[in-house]
VMD Tcl script that draws the C-alpha trace (Angstrom):
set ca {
  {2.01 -26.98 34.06}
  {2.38 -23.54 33.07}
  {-1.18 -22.27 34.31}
  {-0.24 -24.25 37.33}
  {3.09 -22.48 38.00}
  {1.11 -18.79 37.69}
  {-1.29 -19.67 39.49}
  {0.69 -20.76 42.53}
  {2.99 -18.09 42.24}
  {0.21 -15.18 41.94}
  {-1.58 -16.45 44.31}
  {1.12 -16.53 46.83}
  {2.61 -12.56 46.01}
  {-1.36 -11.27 46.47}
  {-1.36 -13.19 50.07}
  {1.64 -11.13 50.66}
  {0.23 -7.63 50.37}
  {-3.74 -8.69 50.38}
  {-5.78 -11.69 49.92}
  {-6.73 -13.23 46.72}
  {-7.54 -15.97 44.33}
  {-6.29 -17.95 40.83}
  {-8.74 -19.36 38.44}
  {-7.37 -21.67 35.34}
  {-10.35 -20.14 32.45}
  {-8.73 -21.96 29.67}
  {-5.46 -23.26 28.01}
  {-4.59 -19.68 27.46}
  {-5.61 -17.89 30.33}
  {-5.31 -17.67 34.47}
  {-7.58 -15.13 36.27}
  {-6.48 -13.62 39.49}
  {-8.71 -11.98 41.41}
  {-7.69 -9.17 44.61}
  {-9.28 -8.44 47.56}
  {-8.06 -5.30 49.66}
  {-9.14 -4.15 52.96}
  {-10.91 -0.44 52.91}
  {-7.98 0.48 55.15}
  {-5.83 -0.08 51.95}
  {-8.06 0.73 49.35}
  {-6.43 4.12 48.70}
  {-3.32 1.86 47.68}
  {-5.11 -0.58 46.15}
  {-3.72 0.37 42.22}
  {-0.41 0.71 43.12}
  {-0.44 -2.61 44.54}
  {-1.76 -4.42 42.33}
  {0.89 -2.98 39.75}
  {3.60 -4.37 41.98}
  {1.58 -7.94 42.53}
  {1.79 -8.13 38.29}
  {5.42 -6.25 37.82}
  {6.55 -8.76 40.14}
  {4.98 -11.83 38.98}
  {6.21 -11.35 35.25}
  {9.42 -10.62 36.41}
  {9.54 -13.83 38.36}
  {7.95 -16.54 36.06}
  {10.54 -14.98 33.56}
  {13.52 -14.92 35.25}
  {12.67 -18.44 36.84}
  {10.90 -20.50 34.24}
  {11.40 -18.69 30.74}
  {7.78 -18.05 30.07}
  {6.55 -14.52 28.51}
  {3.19 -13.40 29.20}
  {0.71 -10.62 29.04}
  {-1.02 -9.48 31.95}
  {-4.24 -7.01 32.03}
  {-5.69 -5.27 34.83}
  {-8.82 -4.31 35.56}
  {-10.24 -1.10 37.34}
  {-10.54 -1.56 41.09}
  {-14.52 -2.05 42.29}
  {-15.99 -2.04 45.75}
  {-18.62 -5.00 46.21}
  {-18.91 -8.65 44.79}
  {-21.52 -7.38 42.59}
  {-18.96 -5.60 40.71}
  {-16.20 -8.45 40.33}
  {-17.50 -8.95 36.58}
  {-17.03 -5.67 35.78}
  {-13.64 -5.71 37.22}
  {-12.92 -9.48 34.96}
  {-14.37 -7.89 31.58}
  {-12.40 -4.56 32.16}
  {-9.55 -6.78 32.08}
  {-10.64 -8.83 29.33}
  {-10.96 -5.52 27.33}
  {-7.23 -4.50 28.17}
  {-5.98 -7.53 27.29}
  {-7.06 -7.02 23.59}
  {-4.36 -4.18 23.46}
  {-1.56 -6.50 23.30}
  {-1.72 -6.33 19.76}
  {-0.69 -2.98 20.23}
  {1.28 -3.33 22.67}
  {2.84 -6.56 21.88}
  {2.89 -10.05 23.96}
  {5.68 -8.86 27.02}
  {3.24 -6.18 28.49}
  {1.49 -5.06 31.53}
  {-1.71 -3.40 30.47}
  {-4.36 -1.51 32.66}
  {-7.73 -1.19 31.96}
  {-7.04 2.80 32.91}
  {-4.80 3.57 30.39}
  {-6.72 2.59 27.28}
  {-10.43 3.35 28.46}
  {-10.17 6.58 26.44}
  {-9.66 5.22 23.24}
  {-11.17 6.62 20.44}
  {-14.52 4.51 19.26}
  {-14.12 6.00 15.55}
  {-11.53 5.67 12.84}
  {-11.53 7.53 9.26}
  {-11.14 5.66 5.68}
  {-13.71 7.38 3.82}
  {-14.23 6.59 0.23}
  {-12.08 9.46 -1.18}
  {-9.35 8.02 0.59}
  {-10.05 4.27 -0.68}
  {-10.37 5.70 -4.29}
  {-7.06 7.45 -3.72}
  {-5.59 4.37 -2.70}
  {-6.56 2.12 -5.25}
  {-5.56 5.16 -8.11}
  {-1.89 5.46 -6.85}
  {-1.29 1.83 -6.54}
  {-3.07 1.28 -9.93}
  {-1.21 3.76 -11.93}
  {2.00 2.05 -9.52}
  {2.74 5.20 -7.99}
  {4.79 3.76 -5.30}
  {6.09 6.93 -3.34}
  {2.28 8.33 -3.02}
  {0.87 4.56 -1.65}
  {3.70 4.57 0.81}
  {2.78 8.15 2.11}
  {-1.05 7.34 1.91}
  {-0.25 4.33 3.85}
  {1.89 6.04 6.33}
  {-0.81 8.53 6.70}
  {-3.33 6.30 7.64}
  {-1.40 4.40 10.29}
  {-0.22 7.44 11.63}
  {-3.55 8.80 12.17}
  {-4.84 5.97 14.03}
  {-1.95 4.08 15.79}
  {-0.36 7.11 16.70}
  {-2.06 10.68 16.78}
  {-4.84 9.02 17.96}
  {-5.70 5.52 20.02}
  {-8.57 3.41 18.12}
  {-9.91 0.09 20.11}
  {-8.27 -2.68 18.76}
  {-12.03 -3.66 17.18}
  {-12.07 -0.48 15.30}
  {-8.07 -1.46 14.11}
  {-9.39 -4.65 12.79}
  {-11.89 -2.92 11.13}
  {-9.33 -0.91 9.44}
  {-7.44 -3.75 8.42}
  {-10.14 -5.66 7.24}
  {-11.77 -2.71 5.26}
  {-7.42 -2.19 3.42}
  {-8.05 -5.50 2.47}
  {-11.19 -5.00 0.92}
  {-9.55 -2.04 -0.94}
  {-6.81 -4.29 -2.15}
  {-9.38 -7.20 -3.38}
  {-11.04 -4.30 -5.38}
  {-7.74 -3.84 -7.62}
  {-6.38 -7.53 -7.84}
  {-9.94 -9.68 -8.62}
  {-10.19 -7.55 -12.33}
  {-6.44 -8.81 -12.78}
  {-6.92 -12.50 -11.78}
  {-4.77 -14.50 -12.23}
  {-1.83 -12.04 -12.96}
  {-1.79 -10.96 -9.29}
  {-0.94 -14.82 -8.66}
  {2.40 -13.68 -9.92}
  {2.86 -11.31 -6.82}
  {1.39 -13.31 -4.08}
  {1.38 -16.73 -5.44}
  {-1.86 -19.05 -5.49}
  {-4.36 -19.23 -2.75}
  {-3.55 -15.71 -1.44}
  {-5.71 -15.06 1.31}
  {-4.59 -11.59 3.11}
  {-7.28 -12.18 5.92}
  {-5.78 -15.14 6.95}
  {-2.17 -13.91 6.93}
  {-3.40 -10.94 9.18}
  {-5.02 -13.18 11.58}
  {-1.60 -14.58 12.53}
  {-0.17 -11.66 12.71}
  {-0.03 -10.86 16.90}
  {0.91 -6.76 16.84}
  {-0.54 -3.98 15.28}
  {3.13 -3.85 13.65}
  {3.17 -6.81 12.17}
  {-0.55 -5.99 10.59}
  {1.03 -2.52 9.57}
  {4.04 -3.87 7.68}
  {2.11 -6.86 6.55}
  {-0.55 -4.33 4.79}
  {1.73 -1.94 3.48}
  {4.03 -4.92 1.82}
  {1.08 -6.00 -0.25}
  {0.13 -2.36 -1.12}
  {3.65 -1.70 -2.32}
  {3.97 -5.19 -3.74}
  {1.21 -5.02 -6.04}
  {2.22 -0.86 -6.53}
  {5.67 -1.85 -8.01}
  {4.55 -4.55 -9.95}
  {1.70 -2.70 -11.84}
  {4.64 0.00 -12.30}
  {6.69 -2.94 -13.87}
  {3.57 -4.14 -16.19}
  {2.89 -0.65 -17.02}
  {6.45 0.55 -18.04}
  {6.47 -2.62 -20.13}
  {3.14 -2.21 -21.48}
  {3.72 1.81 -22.28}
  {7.16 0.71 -24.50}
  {5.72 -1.97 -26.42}
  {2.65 0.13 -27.19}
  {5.31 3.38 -27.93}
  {7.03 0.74 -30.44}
  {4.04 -0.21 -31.78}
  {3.05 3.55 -32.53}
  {6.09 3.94 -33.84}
  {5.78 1.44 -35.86}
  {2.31 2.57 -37.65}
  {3.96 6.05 -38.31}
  {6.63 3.99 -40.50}
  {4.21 1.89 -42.28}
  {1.93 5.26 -43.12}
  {3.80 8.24 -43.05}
  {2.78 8.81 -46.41}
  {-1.12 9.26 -45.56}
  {-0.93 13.07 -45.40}
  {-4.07 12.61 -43.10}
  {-1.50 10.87 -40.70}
  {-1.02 13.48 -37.50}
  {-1.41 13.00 -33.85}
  {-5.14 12.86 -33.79}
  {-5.45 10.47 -36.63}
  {-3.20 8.22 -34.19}
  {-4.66 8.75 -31.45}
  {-8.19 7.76 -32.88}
  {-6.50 4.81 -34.21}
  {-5.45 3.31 -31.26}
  {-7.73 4.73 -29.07}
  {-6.63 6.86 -26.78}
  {-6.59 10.73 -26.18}
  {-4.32 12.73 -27.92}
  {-2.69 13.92 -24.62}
  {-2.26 11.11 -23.36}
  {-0.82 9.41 -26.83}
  {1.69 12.50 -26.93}
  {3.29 12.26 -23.51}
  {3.62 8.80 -23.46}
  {5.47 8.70 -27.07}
  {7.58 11.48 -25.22}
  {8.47 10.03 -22.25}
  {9.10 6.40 -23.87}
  {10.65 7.66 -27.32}
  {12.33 10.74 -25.96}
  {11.05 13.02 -28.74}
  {7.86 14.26 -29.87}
  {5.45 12.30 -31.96}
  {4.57 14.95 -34.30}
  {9.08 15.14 -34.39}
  {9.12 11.35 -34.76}
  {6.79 11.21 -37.98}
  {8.62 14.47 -39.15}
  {11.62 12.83 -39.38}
  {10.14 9.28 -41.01}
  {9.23 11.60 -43.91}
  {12.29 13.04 -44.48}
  {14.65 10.13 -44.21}
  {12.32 8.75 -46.59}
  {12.40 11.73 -49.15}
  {16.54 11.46 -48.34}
  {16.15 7.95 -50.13}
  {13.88 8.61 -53.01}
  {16.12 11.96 -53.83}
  {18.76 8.87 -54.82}
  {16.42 8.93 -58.12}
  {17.16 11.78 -60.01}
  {14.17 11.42 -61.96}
  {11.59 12.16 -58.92}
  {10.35 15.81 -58.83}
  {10.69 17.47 -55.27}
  {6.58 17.61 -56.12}
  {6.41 14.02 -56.40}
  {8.72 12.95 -53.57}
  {6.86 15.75 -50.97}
  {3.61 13.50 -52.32}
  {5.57 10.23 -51.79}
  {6.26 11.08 -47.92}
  {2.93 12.69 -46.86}
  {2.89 16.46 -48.15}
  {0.61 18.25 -50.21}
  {2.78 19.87 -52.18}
  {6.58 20.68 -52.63}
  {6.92 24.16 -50.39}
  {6.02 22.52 -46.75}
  {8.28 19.86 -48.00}
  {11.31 22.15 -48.82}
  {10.67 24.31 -45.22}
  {10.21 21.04 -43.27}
  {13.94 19.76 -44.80}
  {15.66 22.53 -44.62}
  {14.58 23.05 -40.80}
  {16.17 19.63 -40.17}
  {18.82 19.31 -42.51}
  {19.99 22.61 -42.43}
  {20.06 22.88 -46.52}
  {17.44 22.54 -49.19}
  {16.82 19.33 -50.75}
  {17.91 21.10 -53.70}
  {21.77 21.39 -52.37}
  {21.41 17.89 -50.68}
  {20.62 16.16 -53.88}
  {23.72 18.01 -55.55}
  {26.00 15.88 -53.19}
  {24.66 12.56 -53.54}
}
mol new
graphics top color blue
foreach p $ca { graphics top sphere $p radius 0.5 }
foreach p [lrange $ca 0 end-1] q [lrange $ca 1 end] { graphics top cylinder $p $q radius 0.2 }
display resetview
């Protein structure tokens, strides 16, 4: 009923200004084809944007329904009526851009650009900032991207499912080593292919894609924050079970649980909120605090107790955090 009622109508507003045909194609689609006289040729684009202004406007305000309409170039010569019918074809693909309640000419997106840029540096990038759930720098990298090519710049709407396709790629790359933790962001039998091919705008594929990104972004962040304390605790832990190994320093933990000593020292930092090198420091000397209880222990014996060769580091390292030498401190117990 529908292709019936555009037909009808379209038909009749071409008859008023030229002559012209409908053609049902399919479920989805009516064709109308426009004949002008060479007298009016000259007019001929101008018209036929009136014939399809006017036609949405009426089949909307009359019988509810929204549609897209495309236009093909004008041609002179039957021959040419194809070209005219795939022209059209071709602009209606840009409805995902320029969503379902449009009026598209074939003129207005023949110039768009045949290319699109997602080299592998920016695909490593990617996958690094949402990995180490660096949410601010996906967002912007994201951004970027979309910016690029759905606004500085007009890709074909082949070349934009491209990009899409190839973002989901990227994101595959990071979740398959994590199966089947990523289940906890987007739930079983995620299948982001799928969910774009419902998607009917360019801005629903844009929001769609960045979601996951920062999705999976925030939850690594989560897991790692989480993962970073528990190891920090654990660290911390080892320090209080060998503080007196007078091996034990920062590389000696570091080898231990396998990771550089950089690395090991800013992430005790930024979890503890002191240094590690601090943190064992002050193990030790709570521990000589509590073995000073024994009046019988050397300072000799209690700097060998807690991790130091010998009784002079001991006595600078205690008085530089107690602010008196163990000497004095043991007078007041």
């Amino acid at each position: 009923m529908i292709r019936f009622i555009i037909s009808n109508i379209g038909t009749e507003l071409i008859r008023e200004r030229a002559w012209g045909y409908s053609v049902e194609l399919n479920q989805s689609y009516v064709a109308l084809l426009v004949n002008f006289s060479k007298e009016r040729q000259a007019d001929s684009e101008e018209e036929l944007d009136g014939i399809a202004r006017r036609l949405k406007q009426v089949i909307e305000e009359r019988f509810k329904i929204y549609m897209t309409l495309a236009i093909g170039n004008v041609h002179e010569g039957m021959d040419r009526i194809g070209e005219s019918y795939l022209e059209a074809l071709g602009a209606l693909d840009y409805k995902m851009y320029r969503g379902h309640d449009a009026v598209i000419h074939y003129r207005d997106i023949a110039d768009a650009d045949y290319h699109y840029y997602f080299p592998i540096e920016t695909e490593i990038q990617l996958m690094n900032f949402t990995k180490s759930g660096d949410v601010d720098n996906v967002d912007k990298l994201i951004g970027h991207l979309f910016h690029t090519h759905f606004s500085q710049q007009r890709i074909s709407p082949e070349l934009g499912r491209t990009l899409f396709t190839n973002m989901v790629s990227t994101l595959w790359k990071i979740i398959t080593p994590m199966d089947p933790s990523y289940r906890e962001v987007f739930g079983d039998g995620f299948d982001p292919l799928k969910e774009l091919s419902v998607c009917t705008t360019v801005e629903e594929m844009k929001v769609t894609t960045r979601d996951w990104f920062l999705a999976l972004c925030q939850y690594l962040s989560a897991s790692r924050s989480s993962h970073s304390r528990q190891l920090s605790e654990r660290i911390a832990h080892y320090i209080e079970q060998h503080y007196a190994d007078d091996m034990l320093s920062l590389t000696t933990i570091a080898e231990h649980f396998q990771l550089t000593p950089q690395y090991l020292s800013t992430l005790f930092k930024k979890q503890m909120g002191m240094n590690l090198t601090d943190y064992l420091t002050r193990v030790r000397i709570d521990e000589a605090k509590k073995l000073m209880e024994d009046k019988k222990l050397t300072f000799a014996q209690i700097a060998n107790k807690i991790g130091y060769a010998n009784d002079i580091g001991f006595i600078r390292v205690f008085k530089k955090l107690e602010g008196t030498t163990p000497g004095k401190y043991r007078e007041l117990l």
